[in-house]
C-alpha positions as a printed NumPy array, in Angstrom:
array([[ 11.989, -28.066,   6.755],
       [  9.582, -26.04 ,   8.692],
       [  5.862, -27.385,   8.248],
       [  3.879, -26.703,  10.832],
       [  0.318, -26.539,  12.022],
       [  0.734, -25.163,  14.651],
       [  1.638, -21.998,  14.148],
       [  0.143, -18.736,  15.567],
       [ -0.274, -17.012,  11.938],
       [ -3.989, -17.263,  11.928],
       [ -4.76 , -14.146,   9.549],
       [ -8.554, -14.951,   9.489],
       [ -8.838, -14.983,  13.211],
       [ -9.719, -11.374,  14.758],
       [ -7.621, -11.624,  17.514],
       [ -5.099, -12.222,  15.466],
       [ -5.848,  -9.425,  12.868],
       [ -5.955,  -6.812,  15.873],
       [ -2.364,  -7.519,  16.956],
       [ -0.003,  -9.483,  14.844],
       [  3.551,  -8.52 ,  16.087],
       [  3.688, -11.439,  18.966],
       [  2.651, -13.809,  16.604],
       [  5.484, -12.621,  14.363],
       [  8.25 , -12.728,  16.814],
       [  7.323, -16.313,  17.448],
       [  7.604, -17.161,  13.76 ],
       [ 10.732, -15.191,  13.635],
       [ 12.021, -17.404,  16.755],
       [ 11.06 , -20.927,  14.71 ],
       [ 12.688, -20.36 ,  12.292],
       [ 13.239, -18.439,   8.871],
       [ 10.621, -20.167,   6.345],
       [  7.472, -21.82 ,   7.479],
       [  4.827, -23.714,   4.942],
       [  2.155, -22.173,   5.733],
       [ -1.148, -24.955,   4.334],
       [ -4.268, -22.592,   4.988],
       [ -3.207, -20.241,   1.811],
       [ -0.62 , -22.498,   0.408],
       [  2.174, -20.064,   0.885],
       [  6.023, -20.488,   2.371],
       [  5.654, -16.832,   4.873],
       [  8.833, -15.333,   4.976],
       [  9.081, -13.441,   8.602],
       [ 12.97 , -11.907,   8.622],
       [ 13.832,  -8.595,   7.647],
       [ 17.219,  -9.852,   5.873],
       [ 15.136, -12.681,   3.946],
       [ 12.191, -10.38 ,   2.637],
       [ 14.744,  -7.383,   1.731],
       [ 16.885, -10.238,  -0.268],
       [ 13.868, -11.884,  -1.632],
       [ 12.157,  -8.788,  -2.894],
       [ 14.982,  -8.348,  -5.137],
       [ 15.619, -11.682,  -6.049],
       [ 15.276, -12.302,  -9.945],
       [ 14.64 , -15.903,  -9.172],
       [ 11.013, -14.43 ,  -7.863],
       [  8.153, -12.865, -10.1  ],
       [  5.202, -10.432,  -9.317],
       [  3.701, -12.433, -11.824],
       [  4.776, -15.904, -13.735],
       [  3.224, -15.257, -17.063],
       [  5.833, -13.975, -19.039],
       [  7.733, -17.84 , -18.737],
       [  4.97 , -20.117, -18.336],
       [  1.68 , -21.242, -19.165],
       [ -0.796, -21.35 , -16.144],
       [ -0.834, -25.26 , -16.869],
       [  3.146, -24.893, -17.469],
       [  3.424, -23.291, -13.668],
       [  0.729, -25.915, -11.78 ],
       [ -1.555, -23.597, -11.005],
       [ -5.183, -22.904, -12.181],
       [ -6.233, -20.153, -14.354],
       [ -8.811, -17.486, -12.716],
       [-12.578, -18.046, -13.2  ],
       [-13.582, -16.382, -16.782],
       [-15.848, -14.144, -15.172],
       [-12.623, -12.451, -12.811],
       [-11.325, -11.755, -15.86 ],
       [-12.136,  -7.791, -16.359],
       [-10.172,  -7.647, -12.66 ],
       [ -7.506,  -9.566, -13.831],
       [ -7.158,  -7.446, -17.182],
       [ -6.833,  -4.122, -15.24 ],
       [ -4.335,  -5.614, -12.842],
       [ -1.635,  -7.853, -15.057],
       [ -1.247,  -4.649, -17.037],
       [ -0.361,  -2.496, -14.438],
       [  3.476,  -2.263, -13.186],
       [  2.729,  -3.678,  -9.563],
       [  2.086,  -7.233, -11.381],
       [  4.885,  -7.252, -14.068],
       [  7.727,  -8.451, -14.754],
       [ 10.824,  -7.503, -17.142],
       [ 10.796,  -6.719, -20.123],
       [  7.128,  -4.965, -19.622],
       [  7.834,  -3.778, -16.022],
       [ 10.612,  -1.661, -17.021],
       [  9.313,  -0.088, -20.092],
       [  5.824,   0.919, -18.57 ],
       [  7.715,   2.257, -15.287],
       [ 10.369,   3.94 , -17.323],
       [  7.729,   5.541, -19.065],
       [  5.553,   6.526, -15.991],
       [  8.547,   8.003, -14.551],
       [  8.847,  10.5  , -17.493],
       [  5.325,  11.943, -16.492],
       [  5.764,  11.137, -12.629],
       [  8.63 ,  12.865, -12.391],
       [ 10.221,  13.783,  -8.837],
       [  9.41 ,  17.348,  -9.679],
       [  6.042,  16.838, -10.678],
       [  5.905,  15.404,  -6.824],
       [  7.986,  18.098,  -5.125],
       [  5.449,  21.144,  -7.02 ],
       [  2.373,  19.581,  -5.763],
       [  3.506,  20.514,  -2.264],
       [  1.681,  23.692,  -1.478],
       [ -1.26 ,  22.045,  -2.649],
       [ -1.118,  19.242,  -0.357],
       [ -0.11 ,  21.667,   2.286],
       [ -2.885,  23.823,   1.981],
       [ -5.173,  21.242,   1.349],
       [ -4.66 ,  19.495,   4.592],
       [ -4.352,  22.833,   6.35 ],
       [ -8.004,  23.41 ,   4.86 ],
       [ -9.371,  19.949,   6.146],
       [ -7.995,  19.847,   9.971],
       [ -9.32 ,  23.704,   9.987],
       [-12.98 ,  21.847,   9.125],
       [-12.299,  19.203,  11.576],
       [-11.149,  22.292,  14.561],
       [-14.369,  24.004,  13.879],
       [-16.666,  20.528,  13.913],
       [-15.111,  19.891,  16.962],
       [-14.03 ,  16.952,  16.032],
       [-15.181,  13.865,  13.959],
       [-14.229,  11.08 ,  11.763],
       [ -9.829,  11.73 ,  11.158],
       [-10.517,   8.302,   8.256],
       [-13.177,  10.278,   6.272],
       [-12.61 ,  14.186,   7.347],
       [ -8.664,  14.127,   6.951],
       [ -7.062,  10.696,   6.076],
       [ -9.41 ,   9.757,   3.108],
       [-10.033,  13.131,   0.962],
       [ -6.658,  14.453,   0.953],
       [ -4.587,  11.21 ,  -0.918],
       [ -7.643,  10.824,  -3.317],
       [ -7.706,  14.793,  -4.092],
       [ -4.007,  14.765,  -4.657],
       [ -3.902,  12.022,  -6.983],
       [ -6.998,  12.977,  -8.545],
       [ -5.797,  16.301,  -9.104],
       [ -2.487,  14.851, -10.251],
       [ -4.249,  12.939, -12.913],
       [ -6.709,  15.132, -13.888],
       [ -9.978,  14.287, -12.704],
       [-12.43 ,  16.357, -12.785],
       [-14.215,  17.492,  -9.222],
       [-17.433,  16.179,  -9.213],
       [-16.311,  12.601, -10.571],
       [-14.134,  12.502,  -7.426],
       [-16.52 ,  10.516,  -4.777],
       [-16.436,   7.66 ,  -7.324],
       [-12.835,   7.13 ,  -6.854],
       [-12.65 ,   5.643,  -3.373],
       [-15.655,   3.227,  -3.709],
       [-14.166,   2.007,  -6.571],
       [-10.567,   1.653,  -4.811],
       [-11.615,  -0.033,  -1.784],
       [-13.25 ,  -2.552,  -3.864],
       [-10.821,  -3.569,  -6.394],
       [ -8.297,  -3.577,  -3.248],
       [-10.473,  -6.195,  -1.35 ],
       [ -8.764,  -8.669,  -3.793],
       [ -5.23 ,  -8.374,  -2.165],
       [ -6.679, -10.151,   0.46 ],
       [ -5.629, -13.767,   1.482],
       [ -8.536, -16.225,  -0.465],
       [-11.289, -13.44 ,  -1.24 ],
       [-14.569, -14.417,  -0.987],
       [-17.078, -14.852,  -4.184],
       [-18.577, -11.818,  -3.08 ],
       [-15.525,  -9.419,  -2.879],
       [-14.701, -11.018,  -6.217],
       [-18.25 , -10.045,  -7.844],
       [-17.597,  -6.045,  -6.108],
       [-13.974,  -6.04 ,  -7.354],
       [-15.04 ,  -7.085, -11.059],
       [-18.03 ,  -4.476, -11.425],
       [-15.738,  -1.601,  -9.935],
       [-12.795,  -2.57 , -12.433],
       [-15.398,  -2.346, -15.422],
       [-16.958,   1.155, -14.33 ],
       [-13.232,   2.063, -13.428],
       [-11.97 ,   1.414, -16.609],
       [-14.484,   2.275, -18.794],
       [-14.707,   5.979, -17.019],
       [-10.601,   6.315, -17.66 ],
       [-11.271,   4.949, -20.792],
       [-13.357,   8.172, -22.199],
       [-11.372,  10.297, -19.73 ],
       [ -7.994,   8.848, -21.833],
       [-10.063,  10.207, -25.011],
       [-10.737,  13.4  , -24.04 ],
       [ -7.509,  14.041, -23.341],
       [ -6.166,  12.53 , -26.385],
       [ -7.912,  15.136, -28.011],
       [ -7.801,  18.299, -25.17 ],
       [ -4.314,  17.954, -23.083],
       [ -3.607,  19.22 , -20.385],
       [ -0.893,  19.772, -17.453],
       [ -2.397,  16.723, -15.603],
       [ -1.036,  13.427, -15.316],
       [ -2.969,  11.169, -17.793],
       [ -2.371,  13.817, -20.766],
       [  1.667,  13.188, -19.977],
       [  1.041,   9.137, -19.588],
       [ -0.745,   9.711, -23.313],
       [  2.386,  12.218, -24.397],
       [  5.426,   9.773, -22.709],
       [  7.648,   7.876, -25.144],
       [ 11.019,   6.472, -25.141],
       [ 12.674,   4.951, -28.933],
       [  8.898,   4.978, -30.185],
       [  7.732,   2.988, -27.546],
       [  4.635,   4.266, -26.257],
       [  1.51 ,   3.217, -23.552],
       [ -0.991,   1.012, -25.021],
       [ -4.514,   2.557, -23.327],
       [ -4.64 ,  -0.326, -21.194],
       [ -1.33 ,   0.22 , -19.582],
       [ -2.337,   3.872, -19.201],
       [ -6.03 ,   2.338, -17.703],
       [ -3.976,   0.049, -15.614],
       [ -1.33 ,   2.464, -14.104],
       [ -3.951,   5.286, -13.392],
       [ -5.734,   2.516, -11.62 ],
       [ -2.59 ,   1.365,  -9.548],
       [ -1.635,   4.895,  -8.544],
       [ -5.056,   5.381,  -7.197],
       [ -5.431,   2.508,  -5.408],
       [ -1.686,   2.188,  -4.15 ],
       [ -1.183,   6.135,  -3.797],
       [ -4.102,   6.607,  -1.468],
       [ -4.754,   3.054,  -0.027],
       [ -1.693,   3.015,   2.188],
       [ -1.655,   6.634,   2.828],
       [ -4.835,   6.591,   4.613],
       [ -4.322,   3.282,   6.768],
       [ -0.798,   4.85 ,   7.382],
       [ -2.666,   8.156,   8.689],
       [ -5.067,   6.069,  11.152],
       [ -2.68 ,   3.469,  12.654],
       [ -0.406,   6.169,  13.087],
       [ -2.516,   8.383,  14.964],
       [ -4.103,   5.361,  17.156],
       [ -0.948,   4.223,  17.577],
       [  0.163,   7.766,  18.924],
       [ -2.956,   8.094,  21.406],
       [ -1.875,   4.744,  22.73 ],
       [  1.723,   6.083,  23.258],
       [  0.942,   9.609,  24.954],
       [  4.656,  10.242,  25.857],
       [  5.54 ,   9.838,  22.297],
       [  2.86 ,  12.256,  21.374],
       [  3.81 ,  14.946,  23.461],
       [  7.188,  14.913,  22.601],
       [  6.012,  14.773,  18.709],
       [  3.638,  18.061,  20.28 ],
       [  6.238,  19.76 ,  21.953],
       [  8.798,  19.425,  18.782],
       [  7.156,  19.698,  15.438],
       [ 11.01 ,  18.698,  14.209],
       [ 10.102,  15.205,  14.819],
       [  7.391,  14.961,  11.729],
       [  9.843,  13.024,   9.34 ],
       [ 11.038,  10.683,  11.546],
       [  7.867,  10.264,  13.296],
       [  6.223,   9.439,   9.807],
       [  8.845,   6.997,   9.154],
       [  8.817,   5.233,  12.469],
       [  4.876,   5.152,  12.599],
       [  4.993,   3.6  ,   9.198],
       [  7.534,   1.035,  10.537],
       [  5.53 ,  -0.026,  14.095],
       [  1.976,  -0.701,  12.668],
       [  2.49 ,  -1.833,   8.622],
       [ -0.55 ,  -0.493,   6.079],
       [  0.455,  -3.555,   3.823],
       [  1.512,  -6.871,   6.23 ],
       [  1.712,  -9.233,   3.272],
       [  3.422,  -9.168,  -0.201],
       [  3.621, -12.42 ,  -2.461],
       [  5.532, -13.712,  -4.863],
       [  5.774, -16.398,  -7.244],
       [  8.955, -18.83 ,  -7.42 ],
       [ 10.   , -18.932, -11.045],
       [ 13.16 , -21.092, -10.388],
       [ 13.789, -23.05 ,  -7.311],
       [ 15.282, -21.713,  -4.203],
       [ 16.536, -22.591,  -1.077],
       [ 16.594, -20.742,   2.688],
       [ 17.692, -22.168,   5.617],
       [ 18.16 , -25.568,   4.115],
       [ 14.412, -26.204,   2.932],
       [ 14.159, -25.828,  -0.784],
       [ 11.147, -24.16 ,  -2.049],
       [ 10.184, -25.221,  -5.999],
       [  9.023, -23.605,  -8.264],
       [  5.446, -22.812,  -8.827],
       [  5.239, -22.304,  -5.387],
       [  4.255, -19.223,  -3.676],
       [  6.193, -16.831,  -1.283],
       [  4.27 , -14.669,   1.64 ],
       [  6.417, -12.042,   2.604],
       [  5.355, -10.46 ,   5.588],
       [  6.531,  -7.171,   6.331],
       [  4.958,  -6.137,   9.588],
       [  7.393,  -8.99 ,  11.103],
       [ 10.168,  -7.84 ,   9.536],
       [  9.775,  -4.662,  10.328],
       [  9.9  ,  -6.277,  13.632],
       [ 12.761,  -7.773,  13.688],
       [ 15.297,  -7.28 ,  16.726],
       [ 18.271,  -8.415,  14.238],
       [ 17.587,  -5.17 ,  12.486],
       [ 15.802,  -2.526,  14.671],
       [ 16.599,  -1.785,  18.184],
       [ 13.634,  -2.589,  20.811],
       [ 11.425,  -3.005,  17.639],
       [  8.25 ,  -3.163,  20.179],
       [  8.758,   0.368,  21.301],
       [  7.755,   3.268,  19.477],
       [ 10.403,   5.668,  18.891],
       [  9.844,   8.69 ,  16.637],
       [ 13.254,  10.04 ,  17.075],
       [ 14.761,   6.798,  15.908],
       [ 17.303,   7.373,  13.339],
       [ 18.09 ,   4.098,  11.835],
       [ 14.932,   3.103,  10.24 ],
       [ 15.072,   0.453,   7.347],
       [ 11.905,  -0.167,   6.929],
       [ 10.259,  -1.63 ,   3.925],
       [  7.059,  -0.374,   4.124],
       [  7.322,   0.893,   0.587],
       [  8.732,  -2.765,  -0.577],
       [ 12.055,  -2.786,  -2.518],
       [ 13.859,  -3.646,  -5.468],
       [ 12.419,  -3.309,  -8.822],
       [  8.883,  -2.881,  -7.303],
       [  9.884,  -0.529,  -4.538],
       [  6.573,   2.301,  -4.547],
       [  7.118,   4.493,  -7.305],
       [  4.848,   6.895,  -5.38 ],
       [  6.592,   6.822,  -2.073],
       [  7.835,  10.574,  -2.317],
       [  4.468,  11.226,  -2.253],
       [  3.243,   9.644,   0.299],
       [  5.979,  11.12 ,   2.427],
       [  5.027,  14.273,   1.813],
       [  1.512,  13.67 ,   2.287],
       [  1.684,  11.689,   5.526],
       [  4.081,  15.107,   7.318],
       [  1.096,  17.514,   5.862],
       [ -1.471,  16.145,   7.337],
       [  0.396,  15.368,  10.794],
       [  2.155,  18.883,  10.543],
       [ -2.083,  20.162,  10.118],
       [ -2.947,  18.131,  13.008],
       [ -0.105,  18.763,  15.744],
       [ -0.134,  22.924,  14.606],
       [ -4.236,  23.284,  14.357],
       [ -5.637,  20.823,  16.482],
       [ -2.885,  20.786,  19.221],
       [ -5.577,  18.912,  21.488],
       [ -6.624,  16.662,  19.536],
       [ -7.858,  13.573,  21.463],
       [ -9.267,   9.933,  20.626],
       [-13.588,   9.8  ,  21.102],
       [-14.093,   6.307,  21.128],
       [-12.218,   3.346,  21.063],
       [-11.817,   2.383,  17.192],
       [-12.788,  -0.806,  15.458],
       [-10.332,  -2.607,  13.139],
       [-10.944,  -3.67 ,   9.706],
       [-11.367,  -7.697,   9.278],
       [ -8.56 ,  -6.843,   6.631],
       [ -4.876,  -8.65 ,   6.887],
       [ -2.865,  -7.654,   4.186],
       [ -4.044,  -3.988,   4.056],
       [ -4.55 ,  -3.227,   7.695],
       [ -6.16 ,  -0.392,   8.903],
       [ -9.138,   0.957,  10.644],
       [-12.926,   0.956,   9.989],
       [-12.614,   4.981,  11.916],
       [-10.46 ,   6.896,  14.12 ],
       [-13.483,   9.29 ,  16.135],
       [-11.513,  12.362,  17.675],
       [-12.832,  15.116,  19.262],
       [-10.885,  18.38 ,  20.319],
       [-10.166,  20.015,  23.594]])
């Protein structure tokens, strides 16, 4: 049974935060499970473990649907988290069959893979239209001139938002996502609570207008969707506008920044990405796979299992940590280096299983615009300053990316 306290997982500690991966391999190396006291959790640091695991029925997003908070030995959340804690259980990230598969079967009827693939030209032009700003600037900010505004005006567009109620979208995101963290502070709490009221209560009227004005957009088909009379209730539509938001631009725009720091830290791999614009798929997938926009991804243990001879009960709590296994030498060759033509490239940046990102389509095709942009209208395109990373764990990314051209 691997307890230890002396392990180099240390997610509060910068160093740490800056560069995981060698701290990873030497988890990998002890072992396959380690306890884990600091956050309570059994980390999970193998690619073949955390792919099995994330579609292991024996593990739950959430454990409410079988037991009682009491029931499962754990406490229930402070009353006053509780307007954050209605907008998330509702939303498909945090369920659990039955509800899981109703409310994404009936997503899936309005997010349809063609409703993804005619939104193209849009996202094309629209990153074409912010790397041209950037070009003429002469550079700037890639997190808040490129990265940021293109995810939330797709999505926002997708569901229907009107323009000038835009800016309130990513305030509100980064907030309510600064509870994913490992043991938020009181503080973060207190942000994430006020943004999930003013978040819901603006989707809320939005939902009604809607209701009584459709449209093409997204929420008017989430209001429309049904399957054998079952239908959204307005908090499930609330909740799943919410969660496409905050998952469909969160890890789009960390993915956009570690990718292009990781690049400028790689220049060989950049120039051959420059010299061969044929490279933008694989080089999206492989930067997605060397520096991870979500490290961490828990679950609960509903029934008792066992790896590598230690049992793990139930009630307990599972930290699967995807930058390590996307790590891992038993899966990727040289996982260390960066290679964008690499071929085979199991990742699971976008999880798996039941919960694998419904939005992932998406993301792909918003991650090769804005690269595409970059590598065709800012061919030298170079890093400004050295950038400063986030105090963030499970959602890593960067606090800027300043570039400057020529």
């Amino acid at each position: 049974m691997a307890v230890r306290s002396d392990l180099a997982f240390d997610p509060w500690n910068p160093a740490f935060v800056a560069d995981p991966y060698p701290a990873y391999a030497e988890l990998r190396a002890r072992g396959r499970v380690h306890y884990y006291e600091p956050s309570d959790q059994w980390l999970i640091p193998h690619h073949a473990d955390v792919s099995a695991l994330l579609r292991d029925r024996r593990l739950g997003r959430t454990y409410q649907h079988r037991f009682t908070h009491e029931d499962f030995g754990r406490t229930a959340p402070p009353p006053e988290h509780e307007p954050f804690h209605t907008l998330n259980d509702h939303g498909m990230l945090d369920l659990e069959p039955p509800d899981h598969t109703r409310i994404r079967r009936l997503v899936s009827k309005a997010f349809t893979p063609r409703t993804v693939e005619q939104l193209k030209p849009y996202v094309h032009g629209l990153a074409g239209d912010l790397v041209s700003r950037l070009v003429e600037a002469g550079g700037g900010d890639l997190l808040t001139d490129v990265a940021e505004p293109l995810p939330v005006a797709v999505i926002a567009e997708m569901l229907g938002i009107p323009q000038a109620d835009r800016p309130l979208l990513r305030p509100w995101s980064a907030d309510i996502c600064g509870m994913y963290e490992l043991s938020p502070s009181e503080e973060t709490a207190r942000r994430a609570v006020r943004a999930s009221v003013e978040f819901s209560e603006y989707l809320r009227e939005l939902i009604a207008t809607r209701r009584e004005h459709p449209g093409e957009d997204l929420i008017s088909g989430l209001i429309a969707a049904h399957d054998e009379g079952d239908r959204l209730t307005e908090q499930e539509m609330i909740s799943t506008c919410v969660l496409l938001l905050n998952a469909g631009h969160e890890a789009t725009v960390n993915a956009t920044v570690n990718g292009w720091w990781t690049l400028f830290r790689h220049p060989d791999q950049l120039a051959a990405l420059r010299a061969d614009h044929s490279l933008v798929p694989s080089a999206v997938e492989e930067l997605m796979r060397y520096d991870t926009p979500l490290q961490l991804f828990e679950r609960w243990v509903l029934d008792e299992i066992e790896i590598d001879g230690t049992t793990i009960p139930r009630g307990a709590e599972i930290a699967m940590l995807f930058g390590s296994a996307n790590h891992d030498a038993a899966v990727f060759d040289a996982p260390d280096r960066l290679d964008l033509t690499r071929k085979d490239n199991p990742h699971i940046s976008f999880s798996a299983g039941i919960h694998y990102c419904i939005g992932a389509p998406l993301a792909r095709i918003e991650l090769a615009a804005s690269m595409t942009a970059l590598l065709e209208k800012a061919p030298t395109l170079r890093l400004a300053a050295e950038p400063e990373r986030k105090p963030n764990f499970v959602i890593r990314g960067l606090e800027g990316l300043s570039v400057e051209i020529g």
